[in-house]
C-alpha positions as CSV (number, residue, x, y, z in Angstrom):
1,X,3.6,-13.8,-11.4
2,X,3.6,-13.1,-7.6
3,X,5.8,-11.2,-5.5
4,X,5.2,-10.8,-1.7
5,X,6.9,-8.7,0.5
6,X,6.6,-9.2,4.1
7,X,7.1,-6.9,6.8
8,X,7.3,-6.7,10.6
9,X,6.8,-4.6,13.5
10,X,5.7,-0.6,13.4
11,X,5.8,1.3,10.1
12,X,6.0,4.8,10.2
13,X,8.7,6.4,8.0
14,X,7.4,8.0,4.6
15,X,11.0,7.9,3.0
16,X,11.1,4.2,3.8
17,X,6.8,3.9,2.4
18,X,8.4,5.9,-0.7
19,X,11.1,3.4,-1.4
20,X,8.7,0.8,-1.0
21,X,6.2,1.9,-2.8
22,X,8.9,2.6,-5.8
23,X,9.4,-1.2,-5.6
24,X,6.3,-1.9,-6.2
25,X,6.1,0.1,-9.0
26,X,8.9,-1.5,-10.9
27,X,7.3,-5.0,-9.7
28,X,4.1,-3.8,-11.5
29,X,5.6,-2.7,-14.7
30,X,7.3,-6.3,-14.5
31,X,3.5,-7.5,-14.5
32,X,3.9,-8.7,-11.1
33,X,1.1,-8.7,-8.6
34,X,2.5,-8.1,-5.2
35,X,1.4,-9.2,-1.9
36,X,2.1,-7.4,1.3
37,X,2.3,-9.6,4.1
38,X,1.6,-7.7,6.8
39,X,0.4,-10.3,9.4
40,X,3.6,-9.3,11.7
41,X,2.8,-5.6,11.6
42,X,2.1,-4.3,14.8
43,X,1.3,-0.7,13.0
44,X,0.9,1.4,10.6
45,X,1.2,5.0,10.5
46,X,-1.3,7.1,8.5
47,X,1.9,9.2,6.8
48,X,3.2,5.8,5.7
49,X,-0.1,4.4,4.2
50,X,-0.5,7.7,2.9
51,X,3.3,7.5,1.3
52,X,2.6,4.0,-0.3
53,X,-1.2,3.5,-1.0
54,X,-2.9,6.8,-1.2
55,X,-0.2,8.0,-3.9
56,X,0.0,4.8,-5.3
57,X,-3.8,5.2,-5.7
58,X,-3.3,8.8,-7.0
59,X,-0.7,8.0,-9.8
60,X,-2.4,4.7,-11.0
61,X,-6.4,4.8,-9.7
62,X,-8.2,2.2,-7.6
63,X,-8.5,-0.5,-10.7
64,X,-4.6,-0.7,-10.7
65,X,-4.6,-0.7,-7.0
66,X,-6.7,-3.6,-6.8
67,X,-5.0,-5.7,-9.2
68,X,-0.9,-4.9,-8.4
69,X,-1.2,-4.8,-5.0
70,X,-3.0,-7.5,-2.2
71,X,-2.5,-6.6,1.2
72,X,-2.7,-10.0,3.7
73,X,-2.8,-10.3,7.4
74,X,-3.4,-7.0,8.2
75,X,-4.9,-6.1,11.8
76,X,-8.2,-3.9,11.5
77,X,-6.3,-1.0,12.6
78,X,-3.5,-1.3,9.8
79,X,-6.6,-1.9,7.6
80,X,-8.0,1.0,8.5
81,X,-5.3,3.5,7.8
82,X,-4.7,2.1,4.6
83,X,-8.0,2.8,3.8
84,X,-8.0,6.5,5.0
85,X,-5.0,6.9,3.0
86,X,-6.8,5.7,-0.1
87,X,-10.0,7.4,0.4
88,X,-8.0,10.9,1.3
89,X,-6.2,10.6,-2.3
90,X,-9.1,9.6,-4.5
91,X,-10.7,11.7,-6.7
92,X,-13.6,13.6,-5.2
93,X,-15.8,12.1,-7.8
94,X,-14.2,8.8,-7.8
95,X,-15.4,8.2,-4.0
C-alpha cells in the first residue's frame, strides 16, 4: 500500500518535521510506503530535513529509508538538504 503526503510552501519547523516524521513511522509499521509530494515546496530548511530524514535515517538505516519513504517533485535545492541531512546522520562507516 501507498500513502502520499503532500505539502506546500516553506518548511522550516523541527516540531512540525517531528510530528511528521512520527506519521510516517506509524505509516511504515502499517507496511505503507509513503510518498512526499513535495512539488509545491518552495523550501526546505536543513533543521527540518534533519528532523524528519536524517533521524529517520538514524533510527531505521538507509535500506528502510529507501523503501518507506519516496520523496517526488522536489526542487534541487530541497533535494539537496535532504541529502545533507541524511549524509550528516549516517554512520561514519556506512557513508
Amino acid at each position: 500500500m501507498t500513502k502520499t503526503l503532500k505539502y506546500k510552501g516553506s518548511l522550516a519547523n523541527r516540531t512540525t518535521a517531528a510530528k511528521e516524521r512520527a506519521q510516517i513511522e506509524t505509516l511504515a509499521r502499517q507496511g505503507e510506503t509513503v510518498i512526499l509530494d513535495y512539488s509545491d515546496v518552495i523550501s526546505l530548511s536543513g533543521s527540518y530535513a534533519d528532523e524528519l530524514f536524517g533521524i529517520f535515517t538514524q533510527r531505521y538505516g538507509a535500506q528502510a529509508l529507501k523503501t518507506t519513504i519516496k520523496v517526488q517533485g522536489a526542487s534541487s535545492t530541497v533535494a539537496r538538504a535532504i541529502g545533507l541531512a541524511i549524509q550528516h546522520r549516517m554512520p561514519a562507516n556506512a557513508a
